[in-house]
N, C-alpha and C positions, 0 to 999 in steps of 0.2 A: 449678170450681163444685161445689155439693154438690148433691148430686139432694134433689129437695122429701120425697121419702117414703122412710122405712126398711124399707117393705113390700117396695119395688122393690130395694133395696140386698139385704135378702135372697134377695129370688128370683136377682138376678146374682151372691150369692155363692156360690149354690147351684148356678147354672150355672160358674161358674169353676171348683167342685170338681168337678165333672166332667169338666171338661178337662183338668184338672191330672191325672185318673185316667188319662184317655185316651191314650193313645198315640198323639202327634201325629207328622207326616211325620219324619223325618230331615231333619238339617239338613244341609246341603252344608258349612256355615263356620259359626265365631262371628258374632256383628252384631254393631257397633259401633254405640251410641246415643248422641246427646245428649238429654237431658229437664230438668224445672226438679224443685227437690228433692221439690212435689209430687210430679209423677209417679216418682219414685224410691222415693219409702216405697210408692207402688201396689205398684211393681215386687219391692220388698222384703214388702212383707204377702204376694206371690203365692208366694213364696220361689223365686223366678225365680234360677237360678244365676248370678254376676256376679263380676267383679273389675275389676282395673284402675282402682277411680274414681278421677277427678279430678273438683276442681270453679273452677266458673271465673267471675267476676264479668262481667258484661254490665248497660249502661245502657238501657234506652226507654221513653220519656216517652210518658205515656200518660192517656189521659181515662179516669179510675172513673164508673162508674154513682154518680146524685147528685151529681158537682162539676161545676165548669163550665169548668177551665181544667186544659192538661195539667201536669203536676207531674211530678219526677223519681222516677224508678222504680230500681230494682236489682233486677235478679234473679240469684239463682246456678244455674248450667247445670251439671248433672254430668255428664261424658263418663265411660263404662264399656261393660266387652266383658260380652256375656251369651253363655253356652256354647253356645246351640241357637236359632239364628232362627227353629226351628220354635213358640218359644214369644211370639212377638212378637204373632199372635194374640189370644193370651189376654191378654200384657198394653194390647191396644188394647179389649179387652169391659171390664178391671175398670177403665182408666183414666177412661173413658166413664161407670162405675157410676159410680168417687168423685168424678170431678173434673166430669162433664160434656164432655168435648174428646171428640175422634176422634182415637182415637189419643192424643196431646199428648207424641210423642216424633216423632226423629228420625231413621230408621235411614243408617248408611256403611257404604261399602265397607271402612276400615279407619280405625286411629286417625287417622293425617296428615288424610286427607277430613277427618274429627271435630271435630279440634282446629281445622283451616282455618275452617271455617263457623261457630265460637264467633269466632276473633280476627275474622273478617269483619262477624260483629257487634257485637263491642267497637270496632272502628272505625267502625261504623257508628253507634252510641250518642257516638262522640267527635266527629261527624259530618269524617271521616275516608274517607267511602266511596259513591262515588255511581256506578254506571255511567251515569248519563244525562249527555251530554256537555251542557255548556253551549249549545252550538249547538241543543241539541236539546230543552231542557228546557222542558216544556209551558207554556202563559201561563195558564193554567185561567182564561181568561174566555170567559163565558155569550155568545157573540157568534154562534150558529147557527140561532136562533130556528124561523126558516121552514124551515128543514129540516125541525127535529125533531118541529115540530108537525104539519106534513106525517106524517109517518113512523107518528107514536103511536096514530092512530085504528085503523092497520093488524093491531097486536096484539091475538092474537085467546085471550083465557084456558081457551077451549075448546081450542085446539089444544094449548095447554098441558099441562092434562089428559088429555090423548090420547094424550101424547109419556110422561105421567107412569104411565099405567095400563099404556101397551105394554113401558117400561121395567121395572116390579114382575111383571110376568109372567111373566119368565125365573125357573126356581127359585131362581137367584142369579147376583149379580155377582161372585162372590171369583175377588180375582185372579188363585188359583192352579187352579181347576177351567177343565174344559172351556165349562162354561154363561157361566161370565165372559170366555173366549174369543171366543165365540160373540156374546154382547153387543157389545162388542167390533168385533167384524168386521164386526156387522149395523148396527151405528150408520156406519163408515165408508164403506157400502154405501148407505144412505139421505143421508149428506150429501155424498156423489156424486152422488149421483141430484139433490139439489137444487143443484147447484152445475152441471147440463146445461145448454151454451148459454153460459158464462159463461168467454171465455178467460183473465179476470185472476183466476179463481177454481183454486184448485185444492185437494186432500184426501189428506193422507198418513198413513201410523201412524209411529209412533216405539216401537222394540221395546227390550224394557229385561234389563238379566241377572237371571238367578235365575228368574225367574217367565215364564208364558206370556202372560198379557194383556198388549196393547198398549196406547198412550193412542193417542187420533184428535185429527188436527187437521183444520180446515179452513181456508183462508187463503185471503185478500182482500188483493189488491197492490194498494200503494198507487198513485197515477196516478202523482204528484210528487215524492214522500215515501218509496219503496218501502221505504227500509232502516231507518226508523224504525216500532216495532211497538208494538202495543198487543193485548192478552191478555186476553180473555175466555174462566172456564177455569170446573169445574167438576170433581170425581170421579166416574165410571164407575161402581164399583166398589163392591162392598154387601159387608154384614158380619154375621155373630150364630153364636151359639154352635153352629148344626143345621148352618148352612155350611162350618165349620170341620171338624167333625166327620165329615160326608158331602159325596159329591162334589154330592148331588143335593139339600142340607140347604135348607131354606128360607132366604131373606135378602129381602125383596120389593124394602127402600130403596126406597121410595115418599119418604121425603122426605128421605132419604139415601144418595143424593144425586141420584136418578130427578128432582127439585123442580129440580133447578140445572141438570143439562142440561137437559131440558126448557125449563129457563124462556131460554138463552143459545140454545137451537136454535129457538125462536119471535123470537127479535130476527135472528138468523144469517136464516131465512126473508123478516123483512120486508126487512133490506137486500139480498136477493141478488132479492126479486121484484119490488124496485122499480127495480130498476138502477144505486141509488144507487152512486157510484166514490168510496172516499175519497180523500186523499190523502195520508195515512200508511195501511201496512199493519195489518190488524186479523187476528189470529187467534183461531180460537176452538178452544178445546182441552177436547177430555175425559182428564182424568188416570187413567188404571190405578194401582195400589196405595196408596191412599190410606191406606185404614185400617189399616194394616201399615207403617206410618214414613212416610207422605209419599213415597216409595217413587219416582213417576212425574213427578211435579212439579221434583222433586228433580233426576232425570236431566236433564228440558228445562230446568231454569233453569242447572244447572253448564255443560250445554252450549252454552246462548246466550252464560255470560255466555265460557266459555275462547274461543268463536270472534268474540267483542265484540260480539256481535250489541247495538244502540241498541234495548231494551226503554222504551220511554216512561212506559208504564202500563199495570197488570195488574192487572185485578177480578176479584174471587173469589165465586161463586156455589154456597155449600156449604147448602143448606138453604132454601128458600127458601116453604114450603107452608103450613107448619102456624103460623094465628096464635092464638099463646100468651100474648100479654101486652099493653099499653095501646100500647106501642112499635110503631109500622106496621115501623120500618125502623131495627133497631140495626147503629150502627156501629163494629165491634171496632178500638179504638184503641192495642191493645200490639204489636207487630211490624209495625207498618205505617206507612204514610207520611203522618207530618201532613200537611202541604199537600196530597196529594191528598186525604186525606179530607176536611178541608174543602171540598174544589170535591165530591166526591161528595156531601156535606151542601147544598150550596148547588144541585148540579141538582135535588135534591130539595125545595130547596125553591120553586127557579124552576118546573116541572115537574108538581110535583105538591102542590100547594098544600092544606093542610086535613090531610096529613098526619102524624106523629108521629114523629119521627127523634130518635133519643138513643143514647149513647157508652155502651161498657161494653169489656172487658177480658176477655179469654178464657182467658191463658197462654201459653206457650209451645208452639209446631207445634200448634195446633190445629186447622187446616188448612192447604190446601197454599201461602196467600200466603204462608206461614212460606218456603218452600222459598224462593220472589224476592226476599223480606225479604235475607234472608240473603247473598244474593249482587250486594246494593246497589240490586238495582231499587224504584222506587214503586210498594208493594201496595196495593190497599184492600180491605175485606171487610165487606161489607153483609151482617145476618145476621136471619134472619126473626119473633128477637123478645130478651128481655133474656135472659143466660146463665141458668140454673134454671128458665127462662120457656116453654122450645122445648119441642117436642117427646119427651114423655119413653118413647116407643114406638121410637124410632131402635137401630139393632141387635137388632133383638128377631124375630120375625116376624109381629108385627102391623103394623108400619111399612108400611100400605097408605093406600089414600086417603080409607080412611073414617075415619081419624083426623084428617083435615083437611075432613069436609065434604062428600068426593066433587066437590069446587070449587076451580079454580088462581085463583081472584078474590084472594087473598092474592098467590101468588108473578108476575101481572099486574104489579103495582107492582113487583117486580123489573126484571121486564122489559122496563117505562117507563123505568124509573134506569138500566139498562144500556144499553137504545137511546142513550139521553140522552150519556151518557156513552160510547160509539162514536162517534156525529156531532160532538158537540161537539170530541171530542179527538182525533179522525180529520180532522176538515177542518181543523183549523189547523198544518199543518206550514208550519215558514220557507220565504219564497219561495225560490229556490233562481237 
């Protein structure tokens, strides 16, 4: 995406060059990235040190902002080693300036990882690649009615906000200080506490290499259905140029990405204090290093998918506060899974009627459904207004909540569509 002002474009070039002066951590290793050739020239104007490219053609059909039907897509993926991960930072601030993404790269462990997750998606574009077993693949009909409408009076947009202000609080969420730790810790401390009482409930971290922050999960066993999952996820984890630079730097991510948990730990609250059981397992996950490659998403989905774990469907909840544009509820239709975005389109509009829901295209890894994309499961990512449209304070440290209002009445309608889309596709596992 291009950012709507050149004012902003300078002020983050300005902060890049500073970064670039700075003497960032040491790197432990090279990274290995993949990105699409936008974000290559980012990476190349940053004169980010780099070799080894390759580049490698990938298919996904995908809805553009303005048409009405998906149409084939190409894009080329360049896989290259950059000398110092210590610089992956900075190329997540300028990618964000030019293109609009978080991030909009990929970081691995090494080339094989690299190259695996590109043929993963070339077969996946040949439709070639699915881990959802036949046995298991969702019927996406609207068949839950009285549940959900039961369910929906229950979310409360103040609690929202509540969740949104305590999160910008922390001086920052980067994933590599201790304040991001801390966040961290204190979030799977608080969905313990809400999951007392609750023995098919249970709350783990998932600790990843390189960095200190963890991601949090919380899970919800299924009654009937245990081993089929469904992923309600969101990133932890904040970002801006004062964070990078100091352990104590500001990053508030009030709507990036404090908006997205918040808004899946207000659905997370109504199902667990209503009692409701489903009968596929529903997780809900906060991602660590998001804006540093995808980083956390990355680890849980390579590791669901090497141990086969039956991922159903997985919604991605990155931004959800700030409304920018005529669009109530765009949904990113390049790396992700037609069919279900459709059914996510249609609870929106069963659901929430009077609405505005419309398709648009973000890029590549622009967040973390990239990371499930990639490894065959159905993403979708409902994004809280058209790309150029959003919030143009995110990384920065104004990213608080008076840029949306000081009011989570915007990201409520998230958390309508996400409930929605829990019951709906949580109660229907095959009889067994």
């Amino acid at each position: 995406m291009r950012h709507p002002t050149l004012a902003r474009r300078a002020t983050a070039a300005a902060l890049a060059t500073t970064l670039c002066a700075t003497a960032l951590p040491a790197a432990a290793a090279p990274a290995w990235l993949t990105l699409d050739e936008a974000a290559w020239r980012v990476l190349q104007q940053q004169g980010i040190t780099h070799d080894a490219v390759e580049r490698h053609v990938v298919r996904t059909p995908a809805i553009e902002r303005g048409t009405a039907q998906r149409s084939p897509r190409q894009d080329t993926l360049v896989l290259l080693r950059v000398a110092d991960d210590g610089e992956l930072p900075r190329l997540s601030l300028a990618a964000h300036d030019a293109l609009h993404r978080c991030g909009g790269f990929m970081a691995h462990a090494n080339r094989d990882d690299a190259l695996r997750t590109i043929q993963r998606l070339q077969a996946r574009g040949e439709g070639r690649l699915s881990r959802t077993a036949a046995a298991t693949a969702p019927a996406y009909t609207i068949d839950d009615e009285a549940k959900v409408q039961k369910l929906l009076p229950r979310l409360q947009d103040t609690r929202i906000l509540d969740t949104i202000t305590q999160l910008q609080g922390y001086a920052n969420r980067y994933y590599r200080s201790q304040t991001g730790v801390k966040a961290a810790d204190d979030l799977a401390q608080r969905w313990a506490d809400m999951a007392a009482g609750r023995s098919d409930v249970s709350v783990s971290r998932f600790g990843h290499p390189g960095f200190p922050q963890q991601s949090v999960m919380l899970t919800v066993r299924g009654a009937t259905a245990p081993d089929e999952i469904i992923v309600i996820g969101g990133h932890l984890d904040s970002i801006s140029p004062q964070a990078v630079l100091r352990p104590k730097g500001r990053a508030p991510g009030a709507d990036d990405d404090a908006s997205g948990i918040a808004t899946l730990q207000e659905v997370m609250r109504v199902i667990l204090d209503s009692n409701w059981k489903p009968a596929r397992t529903i997780q809900f996950i906060g991602y660590a290093g998001e804006e540093a490659g995808l980083l956390g998403s990355k680890d849980i989905a390579a590791r669901y998918a090497s141990e086969n774990k039956q991922v159903v469907g997985v919604l991605q909840l990155d931004m959800t506060a700030y409304e920018g544009s005529a669009s109530d509820i765009t949904l990113i239709s390049d790396y992700t899974d037609s069919a279900q975005d459709d059914f996510v389109a249609a609870l929106a509009s069963h659901y929430l009627p009077g609405l505005t829901v419309t398709r648009d295209v973000c890029g590549y890894a622009c967040s973390d459904h990239a990371s499930w994309t990639a490894q065959g499961y159905p993403a979708s990512f409902p994004f809280e207004a058209s790309f150029g449209e959003d919030n143009p304070h995110i990384h920065t440290t104004k990213d608080k909540t008076d840029q949306f209002g000081n009011t989570a009445s915007h990201a409520l309608k998230f958390a309508k569509l996400a409930l929605a889309y829990a019951v709906e596709l949580g109660s229907d596992a095959p009889a067994r």
